[in-house]
KEKE-3310 file (N, C-alpha, C; in steps of 0.2 Angstrom, whole numbers, plus 5000, padded with zeros to 4 digits):
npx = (5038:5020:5012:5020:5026:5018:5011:5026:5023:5011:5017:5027:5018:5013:5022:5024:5011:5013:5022:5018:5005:5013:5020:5009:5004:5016:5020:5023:5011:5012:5018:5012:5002:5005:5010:4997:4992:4999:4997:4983:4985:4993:4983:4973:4982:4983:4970:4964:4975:4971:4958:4961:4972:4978:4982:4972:4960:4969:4974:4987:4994)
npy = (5007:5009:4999:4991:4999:5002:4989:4986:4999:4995:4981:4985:4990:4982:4975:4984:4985:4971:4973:4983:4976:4966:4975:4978:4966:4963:4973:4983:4993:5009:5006:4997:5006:5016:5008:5005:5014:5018:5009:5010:5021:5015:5008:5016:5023:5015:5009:5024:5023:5014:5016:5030:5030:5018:5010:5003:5006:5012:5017:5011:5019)
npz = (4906:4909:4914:4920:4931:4939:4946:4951:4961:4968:4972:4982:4991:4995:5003:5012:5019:5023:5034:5041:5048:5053:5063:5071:5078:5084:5092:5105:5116:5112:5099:5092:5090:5084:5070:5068:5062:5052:5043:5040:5035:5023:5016:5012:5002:4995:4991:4983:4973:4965:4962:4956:4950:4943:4928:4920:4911:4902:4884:4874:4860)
capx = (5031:5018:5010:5026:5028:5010:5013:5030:5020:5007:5020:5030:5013:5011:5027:5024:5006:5014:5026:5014:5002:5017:5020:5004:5004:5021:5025:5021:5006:5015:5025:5003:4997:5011:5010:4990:4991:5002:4993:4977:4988:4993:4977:4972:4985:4982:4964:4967:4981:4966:4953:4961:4978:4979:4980:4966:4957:4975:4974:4991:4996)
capy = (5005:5011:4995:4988:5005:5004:4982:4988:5001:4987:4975:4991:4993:4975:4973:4989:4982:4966:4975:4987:4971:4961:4976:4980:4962:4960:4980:4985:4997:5011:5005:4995:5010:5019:5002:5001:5022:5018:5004:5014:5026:5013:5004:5022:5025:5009:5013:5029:5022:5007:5021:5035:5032:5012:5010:4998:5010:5016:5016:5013:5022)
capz = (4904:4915:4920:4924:4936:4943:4948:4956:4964:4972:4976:4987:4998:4999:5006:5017:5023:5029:5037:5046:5051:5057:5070:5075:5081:5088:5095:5111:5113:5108:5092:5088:5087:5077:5065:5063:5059:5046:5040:5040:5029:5018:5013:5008:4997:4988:4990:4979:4966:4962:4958:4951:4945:4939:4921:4919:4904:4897:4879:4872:4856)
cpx = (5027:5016:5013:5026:5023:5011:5020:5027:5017:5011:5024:5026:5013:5017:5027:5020:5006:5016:5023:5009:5008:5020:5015:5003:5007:5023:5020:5016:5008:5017:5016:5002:4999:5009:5002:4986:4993:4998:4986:4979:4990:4990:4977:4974:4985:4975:4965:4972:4973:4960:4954:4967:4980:4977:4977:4963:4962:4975:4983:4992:5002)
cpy = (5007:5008:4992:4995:5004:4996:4984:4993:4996:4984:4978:4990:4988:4974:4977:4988:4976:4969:4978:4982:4968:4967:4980:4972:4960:4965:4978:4991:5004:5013:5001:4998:5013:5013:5002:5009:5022:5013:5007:5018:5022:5011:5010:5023:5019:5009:5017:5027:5018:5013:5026:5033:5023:5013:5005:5000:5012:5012:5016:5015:5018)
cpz = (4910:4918:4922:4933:4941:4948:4952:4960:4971:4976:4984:4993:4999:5006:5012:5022:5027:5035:5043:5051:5054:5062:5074:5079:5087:5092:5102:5110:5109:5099:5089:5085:5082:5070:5063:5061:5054:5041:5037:5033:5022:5013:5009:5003:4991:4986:4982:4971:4961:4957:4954:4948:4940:4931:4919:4910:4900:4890:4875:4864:4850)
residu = (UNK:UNK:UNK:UNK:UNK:UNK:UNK:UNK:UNK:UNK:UNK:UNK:UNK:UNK:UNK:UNK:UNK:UNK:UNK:UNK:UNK:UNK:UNK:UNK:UNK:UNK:UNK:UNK:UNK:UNK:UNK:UNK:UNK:UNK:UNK:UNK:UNK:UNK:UNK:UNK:UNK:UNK:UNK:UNK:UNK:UNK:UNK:UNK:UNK:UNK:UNK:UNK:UNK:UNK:UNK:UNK:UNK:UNK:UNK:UNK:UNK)
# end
């Protein structure tokens, strides 16, 4: 089902954007900047799913 796909989706970046906040806090400067690059990249990508691809309007049939 695709909102089931879309909610597994979300929970994936959640779990990803903990992850990248929990090592921009705890890395070294290095391993921060790596973690608030990827973090950057994540929002985006959740960004993005929210506006164009969420089935919010899906008409099911």
């Amino acid at each position: 089902m695709p909102n089931d796909f879309s909610v597994e989706i979300h929970t994936y970046l959640s779990a990803k954007i903990l992850e990248a906040e929990r090592e921009a806090k705890l890395g070294d400067q290095v391993t921060s900047a790596y973690a608030r690059g990827k973090l950057e990249e994540l929002q985006w990508i959740r960004k993005y799913l929210q506006e164009n691809i969420d089935l919010k309007n899906y008409i099911y049939y």
